[in-house]
Structure formats: C-alpha cells, structure tokens
C-alpha positions in Angstrom: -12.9 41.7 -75.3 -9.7 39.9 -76.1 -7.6 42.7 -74.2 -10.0 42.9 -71.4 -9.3 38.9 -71.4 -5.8 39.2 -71.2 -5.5 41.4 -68.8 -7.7 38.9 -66.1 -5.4 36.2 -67.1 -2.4 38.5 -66.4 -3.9 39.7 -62.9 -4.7 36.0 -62.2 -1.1 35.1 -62.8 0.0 37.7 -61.2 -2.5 36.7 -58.0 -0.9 33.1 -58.5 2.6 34.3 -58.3 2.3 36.0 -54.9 0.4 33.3 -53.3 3.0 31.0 -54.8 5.9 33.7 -53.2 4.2 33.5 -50.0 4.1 29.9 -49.6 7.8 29.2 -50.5 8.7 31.6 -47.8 6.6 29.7 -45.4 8.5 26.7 -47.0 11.4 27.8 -46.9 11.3 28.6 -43.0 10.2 25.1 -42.4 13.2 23.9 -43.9 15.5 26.0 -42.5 13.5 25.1 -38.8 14.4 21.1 -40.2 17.7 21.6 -41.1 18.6 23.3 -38.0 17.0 20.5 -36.2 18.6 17.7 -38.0 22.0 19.5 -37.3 22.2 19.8 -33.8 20.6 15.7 -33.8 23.8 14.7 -35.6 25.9 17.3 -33.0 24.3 15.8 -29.9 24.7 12.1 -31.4 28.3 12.4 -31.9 28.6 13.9 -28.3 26.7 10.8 -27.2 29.0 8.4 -28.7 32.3 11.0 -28.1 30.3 10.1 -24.0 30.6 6.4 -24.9 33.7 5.6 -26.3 36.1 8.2 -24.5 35.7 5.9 -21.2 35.7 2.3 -23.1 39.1 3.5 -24.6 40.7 5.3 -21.5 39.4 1.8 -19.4 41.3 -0.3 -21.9 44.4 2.1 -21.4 44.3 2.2 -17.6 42.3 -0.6 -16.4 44.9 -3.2 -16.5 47.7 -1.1 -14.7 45.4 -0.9 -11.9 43.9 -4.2 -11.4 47.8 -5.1 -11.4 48.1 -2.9 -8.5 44.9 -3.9 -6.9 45.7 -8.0 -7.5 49.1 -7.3 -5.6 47.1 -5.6 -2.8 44.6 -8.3 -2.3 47.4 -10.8 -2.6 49.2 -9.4 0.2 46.1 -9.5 2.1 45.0 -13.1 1.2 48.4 -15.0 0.7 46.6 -17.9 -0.6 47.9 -17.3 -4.2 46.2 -17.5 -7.6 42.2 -18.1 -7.5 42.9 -21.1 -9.7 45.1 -22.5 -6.6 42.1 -21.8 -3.8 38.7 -23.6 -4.8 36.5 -23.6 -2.2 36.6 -25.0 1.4 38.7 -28.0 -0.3 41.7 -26.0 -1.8 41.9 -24.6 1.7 41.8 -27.6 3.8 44.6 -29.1 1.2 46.6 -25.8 2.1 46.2 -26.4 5.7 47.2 -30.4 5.3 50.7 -29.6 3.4 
C-alpha cells in the first residue's frame, strides 16, 4: 500500500512537472514576444527624438546666417531701414516730411 502510494505521488509530481515545463515555455515566449516589443519602442523613440532634435540644432546653426542674408535682401528692397525706424503710416509720413 505504502509503495503503491508512493509511486502515485511520484507520477503526480512527475504530471506536475510537465505541466509546469509546458507553461514556462509558453512564458517564456511571451516574454521574449515583450522584450522584443519593448526594444524596438525604445529604438523607434530615440529615432523620434534623433527626428526632433537633428532640425532644432541644424536651425540654430544655419538659421541666423540666412536671415542675415534674407534681412539684406529685403533691405535692399524696402530702404526704409530697421522695423524699429518704420511704425506704421506715421514713421512713413515723418520719412517723407524730412
């Protein structure tokens, strides 16, 4: 009786352990699926922000070289001097008066 006993209890654990196998393999693909995932989030958020900064920093390089270029232009073509010096229809009939 005791044998016979111990021998259910061993095919029980031994029952138990495969279902227990099986499960952490389907586990363990899940994770794997999750980690993958998070992964290529992180990948695709630094591209974001590499999307994002990349202009901001080139603008701050370049930008003021050409607004320069483009404030001569325009001053050429309106010879009426800063913006600070034409206000309005006012500044302009001063202009005229002098």
């Amino acid at each position: 009786m005791r044998l016979q006993n111990t021998i259910e209890k061993q095919n029980e654990t031994k029952k138990l352990l495969q279902e227990n196998l099986k499960v952490s393999k389907a586990i363990l693909k899940i994770t794997e699926k999750t980690r993958r995932y998070i992964f290529w989030s992180q990948v695709a958020s630094w591209f974001k922000l590499f999307l994002i900064v990349v202009p901001i920093i080139l603008a701050v390089l370049y930008l003021p070289s050409l607004i320069g270029k483009w404030q001569a232009q325009i001053q050429d073509i309106f010879p009426f001097g800063s913006v600070q010096q034409f206000q309005g229809a006012s500044g302009l009939l001063d202009q005229l008066q002098k």
